[in-house]
mmCIF file of the N, C-alpha and C atoms, coordinates in Angstrom:
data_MODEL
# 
_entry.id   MODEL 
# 
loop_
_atom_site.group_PDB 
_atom_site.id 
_atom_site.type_symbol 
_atom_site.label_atom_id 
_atom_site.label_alt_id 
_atom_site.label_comp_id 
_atom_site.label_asym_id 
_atom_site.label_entity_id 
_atom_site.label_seq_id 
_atom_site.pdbx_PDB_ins_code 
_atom_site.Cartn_x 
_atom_site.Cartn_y 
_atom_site.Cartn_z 
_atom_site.occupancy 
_atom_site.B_iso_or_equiv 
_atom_site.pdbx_formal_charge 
_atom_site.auth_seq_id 
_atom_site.auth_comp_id 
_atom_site.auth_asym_id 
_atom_site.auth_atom_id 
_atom_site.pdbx_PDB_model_num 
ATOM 1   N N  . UNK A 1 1  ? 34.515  -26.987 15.744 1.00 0.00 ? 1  UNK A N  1 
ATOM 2   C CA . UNK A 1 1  ? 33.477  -26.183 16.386 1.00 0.00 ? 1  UNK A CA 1 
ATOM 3   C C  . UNK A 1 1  ? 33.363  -24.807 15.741 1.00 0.00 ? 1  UNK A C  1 
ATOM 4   N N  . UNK A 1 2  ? 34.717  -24.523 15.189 1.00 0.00 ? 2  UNK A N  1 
ATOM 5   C CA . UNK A 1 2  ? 34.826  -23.420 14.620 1.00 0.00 ? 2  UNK A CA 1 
ATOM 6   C C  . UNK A 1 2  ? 33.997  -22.973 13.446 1.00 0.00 ? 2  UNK A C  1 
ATOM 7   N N  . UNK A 1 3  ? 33.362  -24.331 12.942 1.00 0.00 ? 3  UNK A N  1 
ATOM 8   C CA . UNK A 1 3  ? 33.270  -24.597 11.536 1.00 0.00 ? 3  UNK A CA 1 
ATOM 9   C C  . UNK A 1 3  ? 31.932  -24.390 11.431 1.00 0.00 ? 3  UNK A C  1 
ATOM 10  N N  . UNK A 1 4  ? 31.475  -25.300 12.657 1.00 0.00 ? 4  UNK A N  1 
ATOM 11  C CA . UNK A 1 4  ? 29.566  -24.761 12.546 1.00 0.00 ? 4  UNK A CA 1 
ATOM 12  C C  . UNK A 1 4  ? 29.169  -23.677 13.543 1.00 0.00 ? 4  UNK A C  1 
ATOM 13  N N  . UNK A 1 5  ? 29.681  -22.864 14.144 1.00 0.00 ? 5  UNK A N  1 
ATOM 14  C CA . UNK A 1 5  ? 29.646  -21.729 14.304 1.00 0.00 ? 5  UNK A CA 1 
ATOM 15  C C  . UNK A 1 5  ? 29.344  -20.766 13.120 1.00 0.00 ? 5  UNK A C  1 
ATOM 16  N N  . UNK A 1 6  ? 30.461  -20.798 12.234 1.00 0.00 ? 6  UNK A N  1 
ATOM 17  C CA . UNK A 1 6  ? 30.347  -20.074 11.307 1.00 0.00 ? 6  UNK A CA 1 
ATOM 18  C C  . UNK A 1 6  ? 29.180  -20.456 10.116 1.00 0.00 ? 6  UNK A C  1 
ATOM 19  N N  . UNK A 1 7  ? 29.147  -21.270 10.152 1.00 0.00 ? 7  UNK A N  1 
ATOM 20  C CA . UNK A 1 7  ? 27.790  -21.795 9.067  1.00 0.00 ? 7  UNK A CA 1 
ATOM 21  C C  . UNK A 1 7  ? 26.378  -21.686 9.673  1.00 0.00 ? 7  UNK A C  1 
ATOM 22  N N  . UNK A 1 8  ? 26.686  -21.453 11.215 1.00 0.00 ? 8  UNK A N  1 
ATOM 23  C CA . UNK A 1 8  ? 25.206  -21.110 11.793 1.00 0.00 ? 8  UNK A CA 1 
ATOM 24  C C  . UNK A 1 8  ? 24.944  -19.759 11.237 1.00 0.00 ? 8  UNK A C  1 
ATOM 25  N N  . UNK A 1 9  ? 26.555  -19.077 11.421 1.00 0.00 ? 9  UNK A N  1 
ATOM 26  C CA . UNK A 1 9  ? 26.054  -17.949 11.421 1.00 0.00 ? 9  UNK A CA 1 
ATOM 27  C C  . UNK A 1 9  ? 25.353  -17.482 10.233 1.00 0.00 ? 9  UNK A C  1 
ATOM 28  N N  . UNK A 1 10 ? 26.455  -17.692 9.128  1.00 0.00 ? 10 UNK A N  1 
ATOM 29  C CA . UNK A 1 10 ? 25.955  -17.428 7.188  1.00 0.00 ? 10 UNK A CA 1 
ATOM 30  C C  . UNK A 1 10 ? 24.779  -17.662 7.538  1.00 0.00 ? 10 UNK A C  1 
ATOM 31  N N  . UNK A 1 11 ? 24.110  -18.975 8.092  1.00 0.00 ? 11 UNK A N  1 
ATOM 32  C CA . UNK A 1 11 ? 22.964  -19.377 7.786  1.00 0.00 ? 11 UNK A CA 1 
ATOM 33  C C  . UNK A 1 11 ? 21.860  -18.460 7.987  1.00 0.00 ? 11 UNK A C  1 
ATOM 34  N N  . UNK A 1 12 ? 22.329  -17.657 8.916  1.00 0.00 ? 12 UNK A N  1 
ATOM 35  C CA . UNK A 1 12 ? 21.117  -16.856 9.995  1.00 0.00 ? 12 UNK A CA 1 
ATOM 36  C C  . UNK A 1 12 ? 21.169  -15.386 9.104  1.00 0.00 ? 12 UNK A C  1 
ATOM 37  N N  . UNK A 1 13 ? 22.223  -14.946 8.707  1.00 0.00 ? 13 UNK A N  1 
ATOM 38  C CA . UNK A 1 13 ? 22.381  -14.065 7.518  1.00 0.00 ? 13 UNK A CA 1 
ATOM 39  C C  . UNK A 1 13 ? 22.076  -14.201 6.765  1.00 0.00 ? 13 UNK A C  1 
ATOM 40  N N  . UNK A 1 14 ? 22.006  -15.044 5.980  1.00 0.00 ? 14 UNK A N  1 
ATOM 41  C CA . UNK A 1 14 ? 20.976  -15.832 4.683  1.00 0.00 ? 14 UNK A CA 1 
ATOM 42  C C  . UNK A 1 14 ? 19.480  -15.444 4.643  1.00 0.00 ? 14 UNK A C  1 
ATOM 43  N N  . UNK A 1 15 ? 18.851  -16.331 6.297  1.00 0.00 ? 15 UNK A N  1 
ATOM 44  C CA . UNK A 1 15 ? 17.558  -16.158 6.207  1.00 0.00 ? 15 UNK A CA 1 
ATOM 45  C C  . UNK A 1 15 ? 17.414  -14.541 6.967  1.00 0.00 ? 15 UNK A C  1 
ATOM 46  N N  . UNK A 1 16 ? 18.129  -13.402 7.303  1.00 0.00 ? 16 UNK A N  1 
ATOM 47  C CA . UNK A 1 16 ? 17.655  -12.276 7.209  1.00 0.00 ? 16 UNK A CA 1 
ATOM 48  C C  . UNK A 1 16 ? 17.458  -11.873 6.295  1.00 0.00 ? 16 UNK A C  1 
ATOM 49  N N  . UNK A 1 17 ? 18.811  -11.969 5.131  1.00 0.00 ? 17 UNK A N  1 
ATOM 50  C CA . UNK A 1 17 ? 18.543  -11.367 4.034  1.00 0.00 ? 17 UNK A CA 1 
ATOM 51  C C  . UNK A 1 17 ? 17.016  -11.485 3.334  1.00 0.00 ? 17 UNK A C  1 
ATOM 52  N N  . UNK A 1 18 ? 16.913  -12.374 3.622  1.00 0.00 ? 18 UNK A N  1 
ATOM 53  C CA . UNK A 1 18 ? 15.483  -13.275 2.528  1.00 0.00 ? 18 UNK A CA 1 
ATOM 54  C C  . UNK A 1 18 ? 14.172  -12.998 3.111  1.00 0.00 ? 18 UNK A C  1 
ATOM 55  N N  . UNK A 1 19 ? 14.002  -12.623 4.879  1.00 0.00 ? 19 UNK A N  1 
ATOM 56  C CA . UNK A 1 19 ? 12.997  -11.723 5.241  1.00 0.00 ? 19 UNK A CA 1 
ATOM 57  C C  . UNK A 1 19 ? 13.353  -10.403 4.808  1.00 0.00 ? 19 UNK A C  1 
ATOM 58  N N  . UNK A 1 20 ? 14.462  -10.102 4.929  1.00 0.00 ? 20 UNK A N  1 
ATOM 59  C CA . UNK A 1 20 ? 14.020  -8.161  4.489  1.00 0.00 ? 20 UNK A CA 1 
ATOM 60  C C  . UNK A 1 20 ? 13.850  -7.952  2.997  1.00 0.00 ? 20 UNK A C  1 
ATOM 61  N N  . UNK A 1 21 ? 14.286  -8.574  2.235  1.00 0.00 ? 21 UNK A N  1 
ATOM 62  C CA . UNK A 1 21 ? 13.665  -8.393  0.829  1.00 0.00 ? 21 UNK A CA 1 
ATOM 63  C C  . UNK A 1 21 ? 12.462  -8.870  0.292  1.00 0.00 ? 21 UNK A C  1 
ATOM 64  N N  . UNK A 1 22 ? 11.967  -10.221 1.192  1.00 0.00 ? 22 UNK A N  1 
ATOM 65  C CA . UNK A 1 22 ? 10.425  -10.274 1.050  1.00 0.00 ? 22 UNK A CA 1 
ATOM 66  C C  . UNK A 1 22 ? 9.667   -9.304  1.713  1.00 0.00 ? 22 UNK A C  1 
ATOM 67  N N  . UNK A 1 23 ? 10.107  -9.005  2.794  1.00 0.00 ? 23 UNK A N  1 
ATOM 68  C CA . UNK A 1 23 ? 9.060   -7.831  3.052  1.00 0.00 ? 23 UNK A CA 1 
ATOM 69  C C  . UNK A 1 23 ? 9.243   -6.434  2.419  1.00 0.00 ? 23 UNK A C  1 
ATOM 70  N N  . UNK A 1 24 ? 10.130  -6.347  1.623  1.00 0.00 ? 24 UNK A N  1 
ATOM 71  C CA . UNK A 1 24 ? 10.162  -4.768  0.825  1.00 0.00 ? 24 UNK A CA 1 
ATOM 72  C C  . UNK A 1 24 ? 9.412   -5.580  -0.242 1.00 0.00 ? 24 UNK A C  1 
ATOM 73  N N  . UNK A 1 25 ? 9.245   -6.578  -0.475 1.00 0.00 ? 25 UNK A N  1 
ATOM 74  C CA . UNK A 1 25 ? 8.793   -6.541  -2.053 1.00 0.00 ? 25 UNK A CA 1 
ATOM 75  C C  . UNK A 1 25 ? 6.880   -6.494  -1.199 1.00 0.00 ? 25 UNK A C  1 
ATOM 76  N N  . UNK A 1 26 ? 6.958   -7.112  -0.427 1.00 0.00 ? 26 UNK A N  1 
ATOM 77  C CA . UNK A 1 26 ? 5.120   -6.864  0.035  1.00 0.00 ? 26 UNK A CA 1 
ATOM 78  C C  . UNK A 1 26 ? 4.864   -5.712  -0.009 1.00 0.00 ? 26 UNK A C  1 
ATOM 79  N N  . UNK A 1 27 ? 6.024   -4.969  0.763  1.00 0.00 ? 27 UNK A N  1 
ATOM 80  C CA . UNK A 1 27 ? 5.549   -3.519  1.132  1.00 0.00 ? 27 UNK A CA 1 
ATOM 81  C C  . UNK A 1 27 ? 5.483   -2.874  0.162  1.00 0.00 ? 27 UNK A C  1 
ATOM 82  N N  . UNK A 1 28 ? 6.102   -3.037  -1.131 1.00 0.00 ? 28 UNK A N  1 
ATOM 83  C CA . UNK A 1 28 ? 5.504   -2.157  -2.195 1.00 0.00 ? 28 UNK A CA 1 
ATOM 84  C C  . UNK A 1 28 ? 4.278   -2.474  -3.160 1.00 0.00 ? 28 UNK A C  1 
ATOM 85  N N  . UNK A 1 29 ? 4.316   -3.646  -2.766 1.00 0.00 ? 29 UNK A N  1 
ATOM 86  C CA . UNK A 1 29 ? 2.534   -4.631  -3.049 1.00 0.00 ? 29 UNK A CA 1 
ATOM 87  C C  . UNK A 1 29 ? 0.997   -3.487  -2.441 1.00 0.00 ? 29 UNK A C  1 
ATOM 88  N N  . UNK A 1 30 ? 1.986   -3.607  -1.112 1.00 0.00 ? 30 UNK A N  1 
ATOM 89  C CA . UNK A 1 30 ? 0.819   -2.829  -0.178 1.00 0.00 ? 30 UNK A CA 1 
ATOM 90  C C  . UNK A 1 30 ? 1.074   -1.442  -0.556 1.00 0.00 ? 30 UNK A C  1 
ATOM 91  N N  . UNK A 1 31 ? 1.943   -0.821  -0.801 1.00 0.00 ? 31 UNK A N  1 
ATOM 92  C CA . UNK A 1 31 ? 1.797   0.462   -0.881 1.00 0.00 ? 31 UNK A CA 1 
ATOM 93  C C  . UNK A 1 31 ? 0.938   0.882   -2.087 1.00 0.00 ? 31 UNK A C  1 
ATOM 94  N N  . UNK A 1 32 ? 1.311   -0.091  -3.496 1.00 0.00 ? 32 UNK A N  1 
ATOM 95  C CA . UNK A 1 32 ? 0.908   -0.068  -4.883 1.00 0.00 ? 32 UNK A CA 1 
ATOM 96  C C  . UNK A 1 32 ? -0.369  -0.250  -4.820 1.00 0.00 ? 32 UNK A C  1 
ATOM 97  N N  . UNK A 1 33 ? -0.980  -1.206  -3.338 1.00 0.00 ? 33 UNK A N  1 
ATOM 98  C CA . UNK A 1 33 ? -2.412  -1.452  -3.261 1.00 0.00 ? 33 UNK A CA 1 
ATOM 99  C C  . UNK A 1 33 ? -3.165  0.161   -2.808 1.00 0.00 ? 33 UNK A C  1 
ATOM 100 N N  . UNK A 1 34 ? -2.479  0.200   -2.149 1.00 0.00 ? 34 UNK A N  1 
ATOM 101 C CA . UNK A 1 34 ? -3.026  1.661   -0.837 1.00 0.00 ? 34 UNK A CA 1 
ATOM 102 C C  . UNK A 1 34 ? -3.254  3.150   -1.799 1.00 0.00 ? 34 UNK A C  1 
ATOM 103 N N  . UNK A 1 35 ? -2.110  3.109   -2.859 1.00 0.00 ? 35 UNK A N  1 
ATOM 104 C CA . UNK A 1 35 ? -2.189  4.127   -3.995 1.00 0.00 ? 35 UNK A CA 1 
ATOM 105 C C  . UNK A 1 35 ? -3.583  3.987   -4.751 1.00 0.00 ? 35 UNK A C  1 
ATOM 106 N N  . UNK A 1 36 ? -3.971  2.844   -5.421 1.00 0.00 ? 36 UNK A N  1 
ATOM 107 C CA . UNK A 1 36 ? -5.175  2.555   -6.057 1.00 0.00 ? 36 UNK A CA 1 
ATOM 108 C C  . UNK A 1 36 ? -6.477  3.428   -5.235 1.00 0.00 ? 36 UNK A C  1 
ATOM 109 N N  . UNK A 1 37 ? -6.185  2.181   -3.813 1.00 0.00 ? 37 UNK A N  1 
ATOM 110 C CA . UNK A 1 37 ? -7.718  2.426   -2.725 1.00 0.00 ? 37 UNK A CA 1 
ATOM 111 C C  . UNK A 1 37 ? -7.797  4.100   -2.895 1.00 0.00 ? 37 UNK A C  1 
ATOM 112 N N  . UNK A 1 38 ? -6.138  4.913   -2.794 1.00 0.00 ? 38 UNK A N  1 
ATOM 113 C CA . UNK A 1 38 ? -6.795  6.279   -2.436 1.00 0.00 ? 38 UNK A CA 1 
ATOM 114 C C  . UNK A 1 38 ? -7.263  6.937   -3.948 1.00 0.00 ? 38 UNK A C  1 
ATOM 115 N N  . UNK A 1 39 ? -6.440  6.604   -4.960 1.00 0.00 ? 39 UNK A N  1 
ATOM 116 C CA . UNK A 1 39 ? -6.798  7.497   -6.052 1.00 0.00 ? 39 UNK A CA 1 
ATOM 117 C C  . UNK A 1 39 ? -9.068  6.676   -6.452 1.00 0.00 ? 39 UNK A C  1 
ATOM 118 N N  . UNK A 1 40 ? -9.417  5.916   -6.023 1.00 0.00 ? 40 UNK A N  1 
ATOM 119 C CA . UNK A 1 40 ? -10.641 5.470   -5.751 1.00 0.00 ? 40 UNK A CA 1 
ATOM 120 C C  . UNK A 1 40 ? -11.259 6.013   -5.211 1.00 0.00 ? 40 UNK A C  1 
ATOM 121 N N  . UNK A 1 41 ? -10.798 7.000   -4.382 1.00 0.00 ? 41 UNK A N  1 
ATOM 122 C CA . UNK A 1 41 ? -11.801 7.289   -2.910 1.00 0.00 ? 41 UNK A CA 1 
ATOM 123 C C  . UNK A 1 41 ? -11.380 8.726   -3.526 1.00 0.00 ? 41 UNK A C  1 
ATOM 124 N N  . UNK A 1 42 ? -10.665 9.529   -4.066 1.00 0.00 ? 42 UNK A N  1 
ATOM 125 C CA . UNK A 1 42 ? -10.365 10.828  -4.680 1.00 0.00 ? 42 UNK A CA 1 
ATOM 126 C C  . UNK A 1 42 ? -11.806 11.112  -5.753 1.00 0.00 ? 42 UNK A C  1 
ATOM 127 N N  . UNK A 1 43 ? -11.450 9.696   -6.710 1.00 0.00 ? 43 UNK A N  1 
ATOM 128 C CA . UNK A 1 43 ? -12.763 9.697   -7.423 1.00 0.00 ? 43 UNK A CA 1 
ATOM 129 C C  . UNK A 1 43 ? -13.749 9.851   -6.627 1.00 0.00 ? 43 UNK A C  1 
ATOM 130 N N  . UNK A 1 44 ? -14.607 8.965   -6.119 1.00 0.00 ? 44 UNK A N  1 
ATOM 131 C CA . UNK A 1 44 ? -15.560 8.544   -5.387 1.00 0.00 ? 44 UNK A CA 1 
ATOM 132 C C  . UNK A 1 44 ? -15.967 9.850   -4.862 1.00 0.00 ? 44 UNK A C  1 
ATOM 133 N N  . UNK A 1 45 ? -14.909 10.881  -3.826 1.00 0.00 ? 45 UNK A N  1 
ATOM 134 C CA . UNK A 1 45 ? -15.502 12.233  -3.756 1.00 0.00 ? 45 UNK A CA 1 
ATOM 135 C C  . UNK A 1 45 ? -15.548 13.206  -4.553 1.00 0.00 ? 45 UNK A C  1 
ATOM 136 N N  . UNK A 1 46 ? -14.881 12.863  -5.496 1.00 0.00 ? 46 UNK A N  1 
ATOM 137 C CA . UNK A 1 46 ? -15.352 14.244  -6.734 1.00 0.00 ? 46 UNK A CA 1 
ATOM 138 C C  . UNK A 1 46 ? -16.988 13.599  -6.860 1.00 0.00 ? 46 UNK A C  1 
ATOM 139 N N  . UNK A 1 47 ? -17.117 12.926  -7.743 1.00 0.00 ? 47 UNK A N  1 
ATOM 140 C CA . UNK A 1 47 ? -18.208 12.128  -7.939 1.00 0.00 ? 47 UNK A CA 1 
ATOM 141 C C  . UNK A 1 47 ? -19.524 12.968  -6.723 1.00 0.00 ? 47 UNK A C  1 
ATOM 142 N N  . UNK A 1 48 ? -19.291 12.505  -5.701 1.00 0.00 ? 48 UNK A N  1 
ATOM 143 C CA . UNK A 1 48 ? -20.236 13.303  -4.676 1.00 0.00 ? 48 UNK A CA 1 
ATOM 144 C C  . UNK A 1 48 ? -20.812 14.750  -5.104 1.00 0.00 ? 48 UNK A C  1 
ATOM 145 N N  . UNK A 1 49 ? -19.164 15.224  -4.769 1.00 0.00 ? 49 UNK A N  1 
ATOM 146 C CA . UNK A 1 49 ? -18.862 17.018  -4.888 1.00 0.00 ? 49 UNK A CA 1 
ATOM 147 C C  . UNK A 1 49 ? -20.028 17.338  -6.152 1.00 0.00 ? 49 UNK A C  1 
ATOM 148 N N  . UNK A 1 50 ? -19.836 16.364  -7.344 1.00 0.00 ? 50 UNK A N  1 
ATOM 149 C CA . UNK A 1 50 ? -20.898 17.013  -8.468 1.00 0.00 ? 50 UNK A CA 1 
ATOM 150 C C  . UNK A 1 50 ? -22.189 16.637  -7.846 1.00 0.00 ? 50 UNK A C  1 
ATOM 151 N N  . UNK A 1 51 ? -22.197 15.873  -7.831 1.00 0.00 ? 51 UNK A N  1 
ATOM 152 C CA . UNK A 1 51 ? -23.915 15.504  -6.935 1.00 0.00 ? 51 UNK A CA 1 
ATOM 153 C C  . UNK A 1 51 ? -24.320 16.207  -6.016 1.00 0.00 ? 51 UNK A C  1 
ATOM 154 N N  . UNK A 1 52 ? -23.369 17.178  -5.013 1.00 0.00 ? 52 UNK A N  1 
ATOM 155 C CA . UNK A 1 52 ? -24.132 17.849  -4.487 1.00 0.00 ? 52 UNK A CA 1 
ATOM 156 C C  . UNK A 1 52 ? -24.411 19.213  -5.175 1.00 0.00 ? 52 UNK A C  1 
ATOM 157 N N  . UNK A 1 53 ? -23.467 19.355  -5.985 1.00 0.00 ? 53 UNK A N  1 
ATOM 158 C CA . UNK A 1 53 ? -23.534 20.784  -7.083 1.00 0.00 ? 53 UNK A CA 1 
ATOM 159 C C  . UNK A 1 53 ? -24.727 20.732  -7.684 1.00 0.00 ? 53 UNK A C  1 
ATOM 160 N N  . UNK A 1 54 ? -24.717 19.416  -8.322 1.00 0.00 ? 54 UNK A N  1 
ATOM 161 C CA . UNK A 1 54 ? -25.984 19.790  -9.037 1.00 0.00 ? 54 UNK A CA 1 
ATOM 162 C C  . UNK A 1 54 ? -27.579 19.808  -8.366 1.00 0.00 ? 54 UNK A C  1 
ATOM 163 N N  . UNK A 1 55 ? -27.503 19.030  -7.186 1.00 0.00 ? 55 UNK A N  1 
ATOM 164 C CA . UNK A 1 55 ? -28.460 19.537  -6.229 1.00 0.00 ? 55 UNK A CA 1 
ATOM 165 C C  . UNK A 1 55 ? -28.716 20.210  -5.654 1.00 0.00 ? 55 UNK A C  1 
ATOM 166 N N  . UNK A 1 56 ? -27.811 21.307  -5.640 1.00 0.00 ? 56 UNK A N  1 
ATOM 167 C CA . UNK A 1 56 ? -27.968 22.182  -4.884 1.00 0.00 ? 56 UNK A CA 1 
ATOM 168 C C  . UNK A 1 56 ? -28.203 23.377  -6.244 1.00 0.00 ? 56 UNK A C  1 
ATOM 169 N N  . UNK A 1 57 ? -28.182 23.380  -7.330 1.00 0.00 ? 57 UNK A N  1 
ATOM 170 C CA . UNK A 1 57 ? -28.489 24.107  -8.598 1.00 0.00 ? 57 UNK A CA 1 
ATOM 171 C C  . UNK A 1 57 ? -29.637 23.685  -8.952 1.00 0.00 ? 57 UNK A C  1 
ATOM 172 N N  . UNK A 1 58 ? -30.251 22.043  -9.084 1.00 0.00 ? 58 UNK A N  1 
ATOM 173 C CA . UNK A 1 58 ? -31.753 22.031  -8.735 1.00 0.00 ? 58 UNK A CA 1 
ATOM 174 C C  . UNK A 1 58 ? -32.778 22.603  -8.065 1.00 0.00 ? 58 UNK A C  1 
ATOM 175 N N  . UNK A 1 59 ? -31.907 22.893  -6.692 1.00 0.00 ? 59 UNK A N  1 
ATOM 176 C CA . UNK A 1 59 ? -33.081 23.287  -5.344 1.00 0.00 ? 59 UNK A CA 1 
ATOM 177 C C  . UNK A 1 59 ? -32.863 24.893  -5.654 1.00 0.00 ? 59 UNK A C  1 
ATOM 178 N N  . UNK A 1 60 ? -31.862 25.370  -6.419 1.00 0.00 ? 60 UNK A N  1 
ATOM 179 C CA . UNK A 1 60 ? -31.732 27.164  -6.442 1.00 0.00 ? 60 UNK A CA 1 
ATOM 180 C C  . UNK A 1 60 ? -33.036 27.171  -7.744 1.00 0.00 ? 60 UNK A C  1 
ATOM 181 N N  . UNK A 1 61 ? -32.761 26.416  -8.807 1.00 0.00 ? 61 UNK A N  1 
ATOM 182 C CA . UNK A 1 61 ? -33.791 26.423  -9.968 1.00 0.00 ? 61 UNK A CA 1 
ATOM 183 C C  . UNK A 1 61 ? -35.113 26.729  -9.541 1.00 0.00 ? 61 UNK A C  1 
ATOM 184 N N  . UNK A 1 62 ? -35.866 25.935  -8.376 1.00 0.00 ? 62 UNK A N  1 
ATOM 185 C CA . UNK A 1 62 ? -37.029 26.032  -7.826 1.00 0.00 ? 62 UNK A CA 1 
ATOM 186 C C  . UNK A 1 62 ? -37.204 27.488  -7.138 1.00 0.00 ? 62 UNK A C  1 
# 
């Protein structure tokens, strides 16, 4: 009894180990994703920022 006790247990230690390192490896999936989306959206508002500069240097021109 002693015997599968203990092999339940390894066992159950086993499959923690193997969720917490799959989920660090997602989580740096997702983080590596989340870095992109923001340096995108950094662009995306510079991008604006000139568009409104230069519209607003159009409408002073007039």
């Amino acid at each position: 009894m002693d015997i599968v006790a203990m092999i339940l247990l390894v066992s159950i230690i086993i499959l923690l180990d193997i969720y917490v390192i799959s989920s660090m490896f997602f989580d740096k999936r997702k983080i590596k994703k989340d870095k992109l989306q923001n340096e995108k959206l950094e662009l995306e508002n510079e991008k604006l920022k000139l568009e409104i500069k230069d519209l607003k240097n159009k409408e002073s021109d007039n």
